[in-house]
N, C-alpha and C positions, 0 to 999 in steps of 0.2 A: 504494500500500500504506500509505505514512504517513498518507494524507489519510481512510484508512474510518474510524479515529476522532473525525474532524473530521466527517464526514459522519451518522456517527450521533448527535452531541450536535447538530448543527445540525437534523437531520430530526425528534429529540427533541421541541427545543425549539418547532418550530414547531408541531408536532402538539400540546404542553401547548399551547402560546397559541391554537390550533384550538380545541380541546377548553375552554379557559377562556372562550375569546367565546362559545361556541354558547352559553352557556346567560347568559352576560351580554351583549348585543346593544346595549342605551344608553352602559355603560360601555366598550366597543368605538367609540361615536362618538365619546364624550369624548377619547379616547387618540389616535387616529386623524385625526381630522377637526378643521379649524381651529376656533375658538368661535364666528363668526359665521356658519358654516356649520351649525351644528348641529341647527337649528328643520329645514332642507329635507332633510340627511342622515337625521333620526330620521324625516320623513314618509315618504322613499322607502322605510327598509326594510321586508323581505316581513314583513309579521303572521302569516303560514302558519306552522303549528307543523313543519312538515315542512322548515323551510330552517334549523330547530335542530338538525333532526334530520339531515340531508343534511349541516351543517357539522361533525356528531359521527361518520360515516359516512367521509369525508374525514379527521378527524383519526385514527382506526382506521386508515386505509390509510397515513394517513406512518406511526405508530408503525408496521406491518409490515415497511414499507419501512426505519424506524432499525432491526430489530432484522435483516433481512436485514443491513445493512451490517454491523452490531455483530458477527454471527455469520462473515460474512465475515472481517474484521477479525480475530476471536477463532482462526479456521481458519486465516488467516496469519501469526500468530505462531505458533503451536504447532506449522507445519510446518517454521517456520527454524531 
C-alpha cells in the first residue's frame, strides 16, 4: 500500500524518459552508450519511422499503467 506511490512516480518517470527518447534517438546514444561506442551504436539503430512510433506506443502503456497505480493508491487512502 505505501509502495503505489513509489510505483507510480517510478512508472511516470520512465514512461516521460520513453516518451523523451522516441523522438530524440542520437541524444539517447549520447546518454546511454559509452563515447567510443557511439559511431557502431548510432549505425545499428532502426531508421524505421515506426520504432519512434512503437517506443511512443510503449511509453502510452506505462503512463496507463502509472495512472492505474496512482488511482489504486488514491482508492486506498480514501478507504482508510
Amino acid at each position: 500500500q505505501e509502495a503505489m506511490p513509489w510505483a507510480f512516480c517510478g512508472f511516470t518517470a520512465i514512461a516521460s524518459l520513453t516518451l523523451f527518447f522516441s523522438f530524440q534517438r542520437k541524444l539517447f546514444v549520447r546518454f546511454f552508450v559509452p563515447r567510443d561506442e557511439w559511431k557502431e551504436a548510432l549505425r545499428s539503430l532502426p531508421r524505421d519511422p515506426e520504432f519512434g512510433r512503437g517506443m511512443r506506443i510503449v511509453a502510452v502503456l506505462q503512463f496507463a499503467v502509472a495512472l492505474v497505480f496512482g488511482l489504486v493508491s488514491l482508492w486506498l487512502t480514501l478507504v482508510e
